[in-house]
VOPAGU-2260 file (C-alpha; in pm, 1 decimal, decimal comma):
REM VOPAGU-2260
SITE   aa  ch    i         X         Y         Z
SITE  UNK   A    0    -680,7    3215,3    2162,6
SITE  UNK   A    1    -455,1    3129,2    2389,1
SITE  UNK   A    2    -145,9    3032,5    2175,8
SITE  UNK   A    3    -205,0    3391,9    2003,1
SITE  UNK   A    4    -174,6    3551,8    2359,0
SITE  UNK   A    5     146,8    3337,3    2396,9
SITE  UNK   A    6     305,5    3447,9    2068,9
SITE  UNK   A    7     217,9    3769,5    2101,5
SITE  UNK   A    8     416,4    3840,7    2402,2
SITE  UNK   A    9     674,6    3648,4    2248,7
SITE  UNK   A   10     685,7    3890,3    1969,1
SITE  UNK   A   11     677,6    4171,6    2212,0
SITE  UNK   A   12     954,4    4021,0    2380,8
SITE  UNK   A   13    1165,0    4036,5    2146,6
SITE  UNK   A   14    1047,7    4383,9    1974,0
SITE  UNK   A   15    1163,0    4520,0    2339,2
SITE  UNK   A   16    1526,5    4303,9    2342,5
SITE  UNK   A   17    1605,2    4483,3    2036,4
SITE  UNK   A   18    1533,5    4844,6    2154,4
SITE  UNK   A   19    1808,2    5121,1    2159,9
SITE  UNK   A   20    1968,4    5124,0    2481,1
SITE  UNK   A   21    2220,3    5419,9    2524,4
SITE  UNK   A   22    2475,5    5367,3    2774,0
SITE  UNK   A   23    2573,3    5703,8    2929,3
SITE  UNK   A   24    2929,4    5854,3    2885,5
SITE  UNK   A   25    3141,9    5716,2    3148,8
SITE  UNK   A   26    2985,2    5392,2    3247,4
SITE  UNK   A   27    2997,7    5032,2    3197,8
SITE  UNK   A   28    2783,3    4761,8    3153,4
SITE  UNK   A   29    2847,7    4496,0    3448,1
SITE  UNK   A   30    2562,7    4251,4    3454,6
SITE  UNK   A   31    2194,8    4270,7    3321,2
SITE  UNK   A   32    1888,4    4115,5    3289,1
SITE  UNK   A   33    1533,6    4135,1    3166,6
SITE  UNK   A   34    1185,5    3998,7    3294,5
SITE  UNK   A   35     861,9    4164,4    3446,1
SITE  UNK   A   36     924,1    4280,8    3768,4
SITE  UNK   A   37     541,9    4487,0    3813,4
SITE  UNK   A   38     340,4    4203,6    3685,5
SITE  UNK   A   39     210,3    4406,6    3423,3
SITE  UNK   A   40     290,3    4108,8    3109,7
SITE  UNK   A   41     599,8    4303,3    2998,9
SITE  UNK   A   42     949,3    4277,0    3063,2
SITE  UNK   A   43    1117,0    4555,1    3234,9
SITE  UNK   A   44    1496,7    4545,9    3180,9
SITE  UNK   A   45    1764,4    4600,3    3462,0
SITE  UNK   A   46    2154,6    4712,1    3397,8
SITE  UNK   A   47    2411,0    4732,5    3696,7
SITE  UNK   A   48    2692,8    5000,1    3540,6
SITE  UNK   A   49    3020,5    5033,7    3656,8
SITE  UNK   A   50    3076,9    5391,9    3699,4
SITE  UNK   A   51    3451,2    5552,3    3722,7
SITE  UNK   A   52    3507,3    5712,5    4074,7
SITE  UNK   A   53    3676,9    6059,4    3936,6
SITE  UNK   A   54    3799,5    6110,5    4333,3
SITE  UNK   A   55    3953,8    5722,9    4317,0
SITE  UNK   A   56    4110,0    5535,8    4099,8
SITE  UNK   A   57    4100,0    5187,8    4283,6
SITE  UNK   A   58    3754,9    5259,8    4333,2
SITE  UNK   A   59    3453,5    5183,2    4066,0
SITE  UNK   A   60    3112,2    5307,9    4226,8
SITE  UNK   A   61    2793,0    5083,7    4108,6
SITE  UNK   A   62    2451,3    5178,3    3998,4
SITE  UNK   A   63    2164,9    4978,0    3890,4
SITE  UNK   A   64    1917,3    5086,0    3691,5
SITE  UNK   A   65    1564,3    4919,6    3613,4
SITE  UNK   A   66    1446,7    5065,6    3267,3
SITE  UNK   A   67    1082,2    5062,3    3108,2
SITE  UNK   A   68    1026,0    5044,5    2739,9
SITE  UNK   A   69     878,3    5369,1    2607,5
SITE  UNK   A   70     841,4    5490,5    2268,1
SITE  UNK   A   71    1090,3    5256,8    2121,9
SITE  UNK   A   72    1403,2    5328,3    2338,3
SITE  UNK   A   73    1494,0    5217,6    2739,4
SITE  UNK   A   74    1358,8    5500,8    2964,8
SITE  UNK   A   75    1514,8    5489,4    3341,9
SITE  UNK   A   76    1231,5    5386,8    3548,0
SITE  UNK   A   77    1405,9    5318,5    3900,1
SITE  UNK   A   78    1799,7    5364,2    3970,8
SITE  UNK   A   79    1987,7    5339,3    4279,9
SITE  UNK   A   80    2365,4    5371,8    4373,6
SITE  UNK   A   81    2305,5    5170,9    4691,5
SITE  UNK   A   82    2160,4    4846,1    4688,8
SITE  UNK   A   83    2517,8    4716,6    4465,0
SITE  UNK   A   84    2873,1    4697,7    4699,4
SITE  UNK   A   85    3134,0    4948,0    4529,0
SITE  UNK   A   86    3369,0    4790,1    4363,9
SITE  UNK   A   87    3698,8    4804,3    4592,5
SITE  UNK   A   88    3895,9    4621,6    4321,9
SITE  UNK   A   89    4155,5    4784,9    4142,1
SITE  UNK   A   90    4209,0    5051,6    3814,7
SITE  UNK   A   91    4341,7    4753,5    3597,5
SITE  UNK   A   92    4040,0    4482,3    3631,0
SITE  UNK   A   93    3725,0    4617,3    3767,8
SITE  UNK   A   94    3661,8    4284,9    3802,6
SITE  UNK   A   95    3887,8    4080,2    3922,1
SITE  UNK   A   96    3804,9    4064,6    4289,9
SITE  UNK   A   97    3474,6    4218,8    4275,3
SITE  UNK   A   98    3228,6    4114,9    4569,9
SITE  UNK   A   99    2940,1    4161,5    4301,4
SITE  UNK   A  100    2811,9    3838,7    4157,4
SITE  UNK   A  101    2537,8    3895,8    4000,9
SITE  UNK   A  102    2127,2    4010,4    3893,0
SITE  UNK   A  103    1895,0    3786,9    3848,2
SITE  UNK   A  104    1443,6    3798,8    3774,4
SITE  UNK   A  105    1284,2    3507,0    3964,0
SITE  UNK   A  106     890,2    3502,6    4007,0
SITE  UNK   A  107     892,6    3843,9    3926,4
SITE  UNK   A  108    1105,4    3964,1    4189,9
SITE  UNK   A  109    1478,2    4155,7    4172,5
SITE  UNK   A  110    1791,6    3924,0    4324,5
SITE  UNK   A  111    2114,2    4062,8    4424,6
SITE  UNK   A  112    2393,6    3830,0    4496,5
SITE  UNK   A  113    2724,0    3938,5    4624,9
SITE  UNK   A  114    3014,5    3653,6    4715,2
SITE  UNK   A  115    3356,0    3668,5    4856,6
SITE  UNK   A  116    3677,8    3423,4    4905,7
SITE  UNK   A  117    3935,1    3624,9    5088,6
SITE  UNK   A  118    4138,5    3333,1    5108,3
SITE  UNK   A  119    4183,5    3007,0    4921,7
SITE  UNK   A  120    3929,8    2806,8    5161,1
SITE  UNK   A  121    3709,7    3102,9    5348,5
SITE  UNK   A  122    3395,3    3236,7    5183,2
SITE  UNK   A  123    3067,4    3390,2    5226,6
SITE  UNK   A  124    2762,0    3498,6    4975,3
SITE  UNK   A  125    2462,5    3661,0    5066,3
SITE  UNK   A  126    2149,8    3735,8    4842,7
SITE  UNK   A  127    1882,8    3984,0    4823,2
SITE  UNK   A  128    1580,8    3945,6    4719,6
SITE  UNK   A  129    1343,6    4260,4    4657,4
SITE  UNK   A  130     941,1    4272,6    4580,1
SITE  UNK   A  131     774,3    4582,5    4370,6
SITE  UNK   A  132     497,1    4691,0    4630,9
SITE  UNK   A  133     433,1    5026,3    4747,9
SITE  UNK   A  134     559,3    5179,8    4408,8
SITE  UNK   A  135     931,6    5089,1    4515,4
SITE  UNK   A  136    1117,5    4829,5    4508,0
SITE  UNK   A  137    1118,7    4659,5    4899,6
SITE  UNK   A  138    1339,3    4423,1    5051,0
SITE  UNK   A  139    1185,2    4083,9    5098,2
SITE  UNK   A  140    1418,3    3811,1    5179,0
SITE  UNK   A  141    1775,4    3810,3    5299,6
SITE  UNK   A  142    2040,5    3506,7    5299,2
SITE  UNK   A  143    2391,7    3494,8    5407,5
SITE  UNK   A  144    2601,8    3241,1    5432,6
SITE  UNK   A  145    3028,9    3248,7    5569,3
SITE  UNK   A  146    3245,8    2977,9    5588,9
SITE  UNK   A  147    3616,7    3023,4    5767,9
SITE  UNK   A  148    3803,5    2716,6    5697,9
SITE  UNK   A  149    3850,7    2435,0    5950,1
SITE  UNK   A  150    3646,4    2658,3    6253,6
SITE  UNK   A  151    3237,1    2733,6    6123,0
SITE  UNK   A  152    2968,8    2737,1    5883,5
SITE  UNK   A  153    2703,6    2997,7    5916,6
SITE  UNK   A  154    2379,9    3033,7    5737,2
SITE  UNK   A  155    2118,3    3286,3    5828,8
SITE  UNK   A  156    1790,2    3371,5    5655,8
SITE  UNK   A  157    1557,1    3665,9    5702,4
SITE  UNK   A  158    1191,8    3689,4    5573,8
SITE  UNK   A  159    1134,5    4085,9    5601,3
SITE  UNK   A  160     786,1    4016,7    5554,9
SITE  UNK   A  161     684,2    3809,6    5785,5
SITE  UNK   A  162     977,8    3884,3    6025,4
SITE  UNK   A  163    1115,3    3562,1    6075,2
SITE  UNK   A  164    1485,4    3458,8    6083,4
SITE  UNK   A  165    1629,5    3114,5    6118,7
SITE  UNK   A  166    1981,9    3103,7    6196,2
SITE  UNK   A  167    2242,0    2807,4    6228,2
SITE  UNK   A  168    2604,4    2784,1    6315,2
SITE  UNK   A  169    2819,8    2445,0    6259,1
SITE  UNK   A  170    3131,2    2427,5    6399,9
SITE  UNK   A  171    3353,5    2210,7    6231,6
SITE  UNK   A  172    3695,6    2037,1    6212,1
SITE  UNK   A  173    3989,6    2005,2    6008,9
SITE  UNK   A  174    3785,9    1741,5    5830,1
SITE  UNK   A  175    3497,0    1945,5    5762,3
SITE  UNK   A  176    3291,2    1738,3    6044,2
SITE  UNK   A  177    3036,4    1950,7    6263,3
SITE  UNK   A  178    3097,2    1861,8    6589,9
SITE  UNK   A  179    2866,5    2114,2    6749,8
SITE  UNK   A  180    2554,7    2368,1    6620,2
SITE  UNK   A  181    2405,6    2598,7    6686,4
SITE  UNK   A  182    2012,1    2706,0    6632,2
SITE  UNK   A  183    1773,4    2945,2    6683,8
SITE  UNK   A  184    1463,1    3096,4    6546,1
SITE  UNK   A  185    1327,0    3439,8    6618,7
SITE  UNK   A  186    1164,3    3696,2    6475,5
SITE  UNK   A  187    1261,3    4073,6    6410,7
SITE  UNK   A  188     940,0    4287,4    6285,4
SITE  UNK   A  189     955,0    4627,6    6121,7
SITE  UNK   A  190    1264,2    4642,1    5938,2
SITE  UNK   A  191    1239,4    4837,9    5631,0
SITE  UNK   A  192    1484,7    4825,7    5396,5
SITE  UNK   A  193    1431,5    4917,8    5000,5
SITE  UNK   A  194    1643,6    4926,9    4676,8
SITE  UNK   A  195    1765,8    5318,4    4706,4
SITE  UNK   A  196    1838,6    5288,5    5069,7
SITE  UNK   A  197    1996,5    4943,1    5110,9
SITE  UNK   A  198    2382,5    5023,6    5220,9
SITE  UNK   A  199    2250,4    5374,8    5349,3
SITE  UNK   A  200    2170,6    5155,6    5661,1
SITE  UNK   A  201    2373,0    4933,0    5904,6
SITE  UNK   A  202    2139,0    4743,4    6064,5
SITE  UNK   A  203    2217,3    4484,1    6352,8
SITE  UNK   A  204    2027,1    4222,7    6451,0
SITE  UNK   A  205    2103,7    4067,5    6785,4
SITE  UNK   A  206    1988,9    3656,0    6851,5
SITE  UNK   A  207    1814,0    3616,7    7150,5
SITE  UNK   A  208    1919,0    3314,8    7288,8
SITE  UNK   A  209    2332,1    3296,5    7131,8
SITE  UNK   A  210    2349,3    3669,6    7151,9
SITE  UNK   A  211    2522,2    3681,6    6809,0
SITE  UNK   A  212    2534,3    4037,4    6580,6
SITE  UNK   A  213    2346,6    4001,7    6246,2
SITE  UNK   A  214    2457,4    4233,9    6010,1
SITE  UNK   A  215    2186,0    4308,9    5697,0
């Protein structure tokens, strides 16, 4: 019985990969990805679209859309033009330095990742993580992590849920060596942040004991 469950959904699977999907005039397909995001057995599907800026040409503005299979064809089920950075990257590559990395399903929940190297050996990435709950889409989890060559590391994580951020800070040498950190945990309760308001926000979180700015 159990095996015919299994292949079932299998089946269904696949019956719901190879459903029409019309991409509207005027956008792009940038990244997508399918899996069940409302724990309901079936796979929801989720497209972030590059979408020309009319008002800029250097500019590409950025919309994701999580879809629902209904009566054969890819319905729009949530969509937001503010949980994806806008793509500040050019008219000839909308790609080529685009802080977008990429959408990914984990254990049923959305991830966002965004990454940067603004010069050969700095960096940083940071990754959202959002929960359905509440009929929306919710932030859950938060990590960030910056590197500027030969002076720090920084990693920070944020549990939204619980309220609880870790934070460290290595400085480091020429040689990549930490020579000094710095730690602290603390917790920051009440921050609400969900997939149609993320950038809408700047939110600032100050560290009690190293006094450093947070930015979600």
């Amino acid at each position: 019985m159990k095996k015919s469950f299994t292949i079932i959904l299998i089946l269904l699977n696949l019956f719901l990969f190879a459903q029409e999907l019309i991409v509207p005039v005027g956008y792009e397909i940038r990244d997508q990805v399918m899996g069940d995001l409302d724990k309901d057995g079936i796979d929801e599907k989720v497209i972030v679209y590059n979408i020309k800026d009319t008002t800029n040409a250097e500019k590409s503005i950025r919309e994701i859309q999580i879809l629902k299979s209904s009566e054969g064809s890819w319905k729009v089920w949530k969509k937001s033009r503010n949980a994806i950075q806008e793509g500040l990257d050019g008219a000839f590559d909308p790609n080529e330095h685009d802080d977008f990395e990429s959408i990914d399903i984990t254990d049923g929940m959305l991830i966002i990742s965004h990454s940067y190297y603004p010069k050969a050996l700095d960096k940083w990435r940071y990754v959202d993580t959002y929960r359905f709950q509440n009929n929306d889409f919710e932030l859950v989890a938060h990590h960030s992590f910056s590197l500027l060559a030969f002076e720090y590391i920084v990693n920070w994580d944020f549990n939204t849920v619980t309220g609880r951020i870790e934070y460290k800070k290595e400085f480091i040498d020429n040689n990549y060596t930490t020579y000094k950190t710095e730690e602290e945990i603390f917790y920051k309760k009440d921050v609400k942040v969900s997939l149609g308001n993320r950038y809408l926000k700047n939110i600032k979180i100050r560290s009690p004991k190293y006094k450093k700015e947070l930015g979600l």
